[in-house]
C-alpha positions as CSV (number, residue, x, y, z in Angstrom):
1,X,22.6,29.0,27.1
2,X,19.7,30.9,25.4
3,X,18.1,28.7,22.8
4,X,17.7,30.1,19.5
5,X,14.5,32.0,18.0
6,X,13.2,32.0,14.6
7,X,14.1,36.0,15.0
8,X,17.8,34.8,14.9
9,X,17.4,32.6,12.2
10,X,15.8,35.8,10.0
11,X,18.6,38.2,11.7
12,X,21.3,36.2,10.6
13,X,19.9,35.2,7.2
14,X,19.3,39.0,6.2
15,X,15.3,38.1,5.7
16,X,11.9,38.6,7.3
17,X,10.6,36.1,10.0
18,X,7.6,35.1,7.3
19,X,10.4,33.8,5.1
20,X,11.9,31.6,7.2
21,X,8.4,30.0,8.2
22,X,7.8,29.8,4.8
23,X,10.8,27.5,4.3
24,X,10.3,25.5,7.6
25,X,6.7,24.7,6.3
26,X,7.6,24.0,2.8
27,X,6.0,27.1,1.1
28,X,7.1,28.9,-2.2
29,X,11.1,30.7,-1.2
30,X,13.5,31.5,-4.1
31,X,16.3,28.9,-4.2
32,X,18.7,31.3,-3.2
33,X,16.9,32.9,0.0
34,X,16.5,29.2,1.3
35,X,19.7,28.4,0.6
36,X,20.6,31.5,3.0
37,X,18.2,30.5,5.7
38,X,18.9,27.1,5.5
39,X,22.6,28.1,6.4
40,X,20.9,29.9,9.0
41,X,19.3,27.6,11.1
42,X,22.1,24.8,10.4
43,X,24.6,27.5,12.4
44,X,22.7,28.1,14.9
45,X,21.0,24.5,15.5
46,X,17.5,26.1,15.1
47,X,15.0,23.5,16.2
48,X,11.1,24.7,15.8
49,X,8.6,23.3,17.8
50,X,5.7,21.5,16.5
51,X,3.4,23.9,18.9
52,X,5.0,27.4,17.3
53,X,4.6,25.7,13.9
54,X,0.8,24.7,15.2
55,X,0.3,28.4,16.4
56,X,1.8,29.9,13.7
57,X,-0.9,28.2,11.2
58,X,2.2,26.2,10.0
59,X,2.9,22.9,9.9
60,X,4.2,20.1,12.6
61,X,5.4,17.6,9.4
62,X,4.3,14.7,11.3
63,X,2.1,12.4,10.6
64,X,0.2,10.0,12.9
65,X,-0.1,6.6,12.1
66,X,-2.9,4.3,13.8
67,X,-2.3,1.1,13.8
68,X,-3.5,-2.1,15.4
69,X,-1.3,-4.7,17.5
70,X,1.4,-6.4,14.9
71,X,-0.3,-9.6,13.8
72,X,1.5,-10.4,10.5
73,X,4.3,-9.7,8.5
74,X,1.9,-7.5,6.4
75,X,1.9,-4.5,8.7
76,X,5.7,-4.0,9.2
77,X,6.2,-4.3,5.2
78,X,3.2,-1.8,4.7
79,X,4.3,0.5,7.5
80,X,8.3,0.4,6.6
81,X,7.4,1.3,2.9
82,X,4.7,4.5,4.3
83,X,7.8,5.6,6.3
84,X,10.2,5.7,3.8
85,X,8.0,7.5,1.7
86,X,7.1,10.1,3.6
87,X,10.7,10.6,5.4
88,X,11.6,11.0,1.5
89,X,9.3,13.5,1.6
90,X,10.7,15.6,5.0
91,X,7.4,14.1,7.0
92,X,7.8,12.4,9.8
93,X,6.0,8.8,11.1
94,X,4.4,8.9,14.8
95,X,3.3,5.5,15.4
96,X,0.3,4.9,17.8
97,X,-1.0,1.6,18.3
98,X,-4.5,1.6,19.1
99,X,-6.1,-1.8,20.2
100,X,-8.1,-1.7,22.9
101,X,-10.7,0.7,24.6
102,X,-8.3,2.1,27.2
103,X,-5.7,3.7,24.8
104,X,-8.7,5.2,22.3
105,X,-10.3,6.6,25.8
106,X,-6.6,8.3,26.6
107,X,-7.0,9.4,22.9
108,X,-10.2,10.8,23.7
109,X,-9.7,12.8,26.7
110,X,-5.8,14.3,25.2
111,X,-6.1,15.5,22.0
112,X,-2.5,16.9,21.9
113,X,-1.3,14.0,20.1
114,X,-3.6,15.1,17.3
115,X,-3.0,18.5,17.4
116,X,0.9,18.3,16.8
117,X,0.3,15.8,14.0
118,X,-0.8,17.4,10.0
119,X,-3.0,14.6,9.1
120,X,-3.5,10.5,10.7
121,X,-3.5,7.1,8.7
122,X,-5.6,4.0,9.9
123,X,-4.7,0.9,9.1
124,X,-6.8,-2.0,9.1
125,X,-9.2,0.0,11.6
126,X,-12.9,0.4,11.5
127,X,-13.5,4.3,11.0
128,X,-17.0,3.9,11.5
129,X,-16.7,2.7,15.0
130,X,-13.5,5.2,15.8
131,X,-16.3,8.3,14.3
132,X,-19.0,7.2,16.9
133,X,-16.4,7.7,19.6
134,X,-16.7,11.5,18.7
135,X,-13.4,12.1,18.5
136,X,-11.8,15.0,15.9
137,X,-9.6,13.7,14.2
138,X,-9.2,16.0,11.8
139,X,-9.7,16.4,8.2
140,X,-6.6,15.2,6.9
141,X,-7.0,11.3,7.2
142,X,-6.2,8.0,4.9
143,X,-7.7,4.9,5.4
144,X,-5.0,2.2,4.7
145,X,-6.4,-1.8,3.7
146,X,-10.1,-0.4,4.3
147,X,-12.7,0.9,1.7
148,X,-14.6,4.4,2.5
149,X,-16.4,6.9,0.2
150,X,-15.9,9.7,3.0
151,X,-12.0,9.9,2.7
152,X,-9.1,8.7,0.9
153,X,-8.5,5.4,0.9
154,X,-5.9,2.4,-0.2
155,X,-7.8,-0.7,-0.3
156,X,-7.0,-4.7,-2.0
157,X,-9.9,-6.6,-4.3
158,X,-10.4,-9.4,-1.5
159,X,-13.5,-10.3,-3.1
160,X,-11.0,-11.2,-6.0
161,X,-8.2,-12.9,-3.7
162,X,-10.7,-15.0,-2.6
163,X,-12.3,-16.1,-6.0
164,X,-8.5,-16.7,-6.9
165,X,-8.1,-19.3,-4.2
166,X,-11.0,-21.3,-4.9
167,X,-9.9,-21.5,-8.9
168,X,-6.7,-22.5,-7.3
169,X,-8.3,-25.4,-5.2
170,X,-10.9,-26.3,-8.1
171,X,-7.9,-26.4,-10.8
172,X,-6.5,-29.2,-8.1
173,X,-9.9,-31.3,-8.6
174,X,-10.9,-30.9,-4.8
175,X,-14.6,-31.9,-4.3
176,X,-14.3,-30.9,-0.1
177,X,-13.8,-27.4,0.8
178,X,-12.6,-25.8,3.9
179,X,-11.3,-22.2,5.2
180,X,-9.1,-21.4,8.2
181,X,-10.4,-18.0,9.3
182,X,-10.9,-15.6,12.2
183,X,-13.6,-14.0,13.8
184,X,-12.6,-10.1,15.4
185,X,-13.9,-9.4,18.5
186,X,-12.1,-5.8,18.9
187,X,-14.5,-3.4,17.6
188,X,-11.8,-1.1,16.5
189,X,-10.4,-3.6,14.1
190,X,-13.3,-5.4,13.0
191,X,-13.0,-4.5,9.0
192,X,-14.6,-6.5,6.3
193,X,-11.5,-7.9,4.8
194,X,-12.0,-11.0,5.7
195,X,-15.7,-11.7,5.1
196,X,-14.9,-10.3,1.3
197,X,-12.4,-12.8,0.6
198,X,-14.8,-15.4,1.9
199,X,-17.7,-14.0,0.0
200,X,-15.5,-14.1,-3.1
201,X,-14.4,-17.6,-2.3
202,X,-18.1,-19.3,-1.8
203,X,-19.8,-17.3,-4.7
204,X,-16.9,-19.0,-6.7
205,X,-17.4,-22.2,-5.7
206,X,-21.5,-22.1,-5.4
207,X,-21.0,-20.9,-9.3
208,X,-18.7,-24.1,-10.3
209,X,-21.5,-26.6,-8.4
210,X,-19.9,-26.9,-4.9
211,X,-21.9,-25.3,-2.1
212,X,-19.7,-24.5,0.9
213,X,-21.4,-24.4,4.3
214,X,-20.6,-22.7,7.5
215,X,-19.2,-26.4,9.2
216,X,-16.4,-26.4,6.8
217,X,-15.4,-22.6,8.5
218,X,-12.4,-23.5,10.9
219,X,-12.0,-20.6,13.2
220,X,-8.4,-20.2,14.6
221,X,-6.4,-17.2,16.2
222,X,-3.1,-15.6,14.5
223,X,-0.1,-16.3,17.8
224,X,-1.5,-19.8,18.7
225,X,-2.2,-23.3,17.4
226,X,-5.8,-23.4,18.9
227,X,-6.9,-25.1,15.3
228,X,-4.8,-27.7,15.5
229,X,-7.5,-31.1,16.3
230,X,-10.1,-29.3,13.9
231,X,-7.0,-29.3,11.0
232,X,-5.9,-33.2,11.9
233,X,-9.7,-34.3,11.7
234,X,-10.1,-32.6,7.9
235,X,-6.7,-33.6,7.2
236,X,-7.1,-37.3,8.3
237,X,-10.7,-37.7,7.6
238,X,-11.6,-36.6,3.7
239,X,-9.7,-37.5,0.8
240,X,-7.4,-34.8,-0.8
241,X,-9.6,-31.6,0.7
242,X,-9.0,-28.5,-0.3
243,X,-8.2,-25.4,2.2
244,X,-8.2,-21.8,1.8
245,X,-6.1,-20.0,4.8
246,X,-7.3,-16.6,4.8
247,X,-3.9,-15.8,6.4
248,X,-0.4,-17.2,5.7
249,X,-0.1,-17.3,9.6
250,X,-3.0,-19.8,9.6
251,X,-1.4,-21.7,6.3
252,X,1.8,-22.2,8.7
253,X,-0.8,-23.9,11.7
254,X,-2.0,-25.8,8.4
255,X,1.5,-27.3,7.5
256,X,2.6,-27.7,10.6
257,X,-0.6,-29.6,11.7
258,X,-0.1,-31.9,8.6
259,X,3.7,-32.6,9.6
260,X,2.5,-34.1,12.7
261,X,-0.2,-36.4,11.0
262,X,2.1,-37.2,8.0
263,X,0.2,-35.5,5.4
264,X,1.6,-34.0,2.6
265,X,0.6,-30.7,0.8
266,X,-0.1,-30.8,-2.9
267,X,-0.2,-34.8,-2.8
268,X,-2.6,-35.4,0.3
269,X,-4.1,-32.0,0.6
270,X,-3.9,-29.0,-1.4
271,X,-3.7,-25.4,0.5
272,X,-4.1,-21.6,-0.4
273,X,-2.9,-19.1,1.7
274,X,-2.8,-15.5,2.1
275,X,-0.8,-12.3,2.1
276,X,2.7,-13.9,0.4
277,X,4.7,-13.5,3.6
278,X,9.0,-13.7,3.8
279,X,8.8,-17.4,4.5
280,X,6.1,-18.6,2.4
281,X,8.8,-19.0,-0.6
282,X,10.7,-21.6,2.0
283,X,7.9,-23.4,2.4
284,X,6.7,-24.0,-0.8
285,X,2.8,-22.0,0.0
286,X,0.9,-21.3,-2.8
287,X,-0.7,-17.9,-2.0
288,X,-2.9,-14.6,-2.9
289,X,-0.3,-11.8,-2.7
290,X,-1.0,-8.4,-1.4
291,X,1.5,-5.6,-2.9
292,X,2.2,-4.4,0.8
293,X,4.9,-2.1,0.2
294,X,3.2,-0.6,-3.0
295,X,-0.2,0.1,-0.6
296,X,2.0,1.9,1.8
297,X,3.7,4.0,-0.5
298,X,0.4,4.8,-1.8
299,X,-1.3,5.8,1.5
300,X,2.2,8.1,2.0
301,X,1.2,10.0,-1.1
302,X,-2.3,10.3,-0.5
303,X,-1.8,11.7,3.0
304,X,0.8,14.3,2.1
305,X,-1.5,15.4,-0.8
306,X,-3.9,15.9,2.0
307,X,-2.0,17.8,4.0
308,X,-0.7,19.8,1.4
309,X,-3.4,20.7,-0.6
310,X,-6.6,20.1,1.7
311,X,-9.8,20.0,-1.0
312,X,-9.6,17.7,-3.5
313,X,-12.1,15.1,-4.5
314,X,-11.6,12.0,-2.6
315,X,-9.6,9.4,-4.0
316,X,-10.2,5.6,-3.1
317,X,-7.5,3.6,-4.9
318,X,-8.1,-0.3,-5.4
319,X,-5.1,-2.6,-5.4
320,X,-5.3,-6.3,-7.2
321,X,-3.9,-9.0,-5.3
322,X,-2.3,-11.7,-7.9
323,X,-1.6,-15.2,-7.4
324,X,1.9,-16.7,-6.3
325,X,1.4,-20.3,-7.2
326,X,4.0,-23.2,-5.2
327,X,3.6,-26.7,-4.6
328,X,0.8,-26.4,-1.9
329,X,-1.9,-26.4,-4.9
């Protein structure tokens, strides 16, 4: 059976082909004459492709969304809310993770990927290092939990979360200091987040008297307990320290570390964590919370403004993380 044409869609709805393409790309259509080709396609199952869209100077309505391998709980919360928000908006997510050298040289050498897509959202990626790759990625692109001045951007204060936790640990009355952190080694996703909330942490403390060195820097990974004799050591060696995990995931090696040796948080130790994951609330972490689904939502407007109305200053917007104080400190 013949598959149906845009020509059928405009035969059937009494109106020109340019009318019906200005209603499958969301262009300016009386209510009435939509209505009528609307009707149209719906009889006759229309379905155009992305690449007579593409050739037509239209639009595919899909969106490409970089993104690295799922660490946390904070990148299914911040790409379910950019989903929703764009669906809401007759867009459609393509998700394509991009975390190690092989995919971003299939990237490279097939474009097509990119050309069916309107515009592309990175998230937690270093553009600088994706740029060098020479690879066009178009004009239309957001930069989701990264700071640029060359695009639009969605970005948190970590300078500020990180100030936050070590009020949070001083207010306590801890005198010995310690982070649980992690050092990239992907290029792609090497981004400053987590140097900026450390920054913000030892400028805070340097400025109440306390000078925090690099030997109280416990480096850890997010799926395994490789941390765990460094944590027992603080744990069972200084008197009531203080820790700032700049990840929850690493605030869960933390309590579970201090189960083991019989330590108790907010009595024997006091801890800060990061993000405000599902479980923290369980578990009684005190923590810096990012407003995950309110950064995705943002990044799902800024894109579509983008896409829909392609010069425009650029437009970096800062989020604030806030504190979520428990019995951990």
């Amino acid at each position: 059976m013949r598959k149906p044409t845009i020509r059928d869609v405009a035969r059937l709805s009494g109106v020109g082909i340019g009318t019906v393409s200005r209603v499958l790309n969301g262009g300016s259509v009386k209510p009435s004459t939509k209505e009528k080709v609307t009707k149209a396609i719906a009889k006759l199952g229309y379905r155009p492709s992305s690449v007579a869209r593409r050739l037509a100077g239209g639009r595919t309505r899909r969106v490409l969304f970089f993104m690295p391998e799922v660490r946390t709980e904070f990148h299914w919360r911040v790409m379910k809310a950019f989903d929703d928000a764009i669906d809401a908006m007759n867009y459609e997510m393509v998700i394509y993770p991009l975390f190690s050298g092989r995919r971003l040289e299939r990237l490279h050498n097939d474009t097509t990927l990119l050309r069916d897509s309107d515009g592309a959202v990175f998230c937690t990626m270093n553009m600088e290092f994706l740029l060098k790759r020479r690879i066009d990625f178009g004009k239309n692109i957001v930069l989701l939990e990264s700071q640029s001045e060359d695009f639009d951007c969605v970005y948190l204060d970590n300078f500020l979360g990180g100030k936050y936790a070590a009020q949070l640990l001083l207010d306590n009355g801890v005198k010995e200091f310690f982070t649980v952190t992690f050092e990239e080694s992907n290029n792609v996703l090497a981004t400053e987040n987590f140097e900026k909330r450390l920054l913000g942490f030892s400028k805070t403390l340097e400025a109440a008297g306390y000078r925090f060195g690099k030997d109280h820097a416990v480096y850890t990974s997010f799926f395994f307990d490789t941390a765990h004799e460094r944590i027992a050591d603080i744990l069972l060696n200084y008197e009531r320290p203080g820790i700032f995990a700049l990840a929850d995931n690493f605030a869960l090696e933390v309590l579970q570390t201090a189960s083991a040796v019989k330590k108790t948080p907010g009595k024997d130790f006091f801890l800060v964590g990061y993000d405000n994951q599902s479980w923290t609330e369980r578990a009684g972490l005190t923590t810096i919370q990012q407003p995950m689904e309110e950064m995705g939502r943002k990044a799902a407007e800024l894109i579509i403004n983008r896409i829909e109305e392609p010069v425009g200053y650029i437009q970096p917007v800062k989020f604030l993380p806030y504190v979520v104080r428990r019995k951990t400190a």
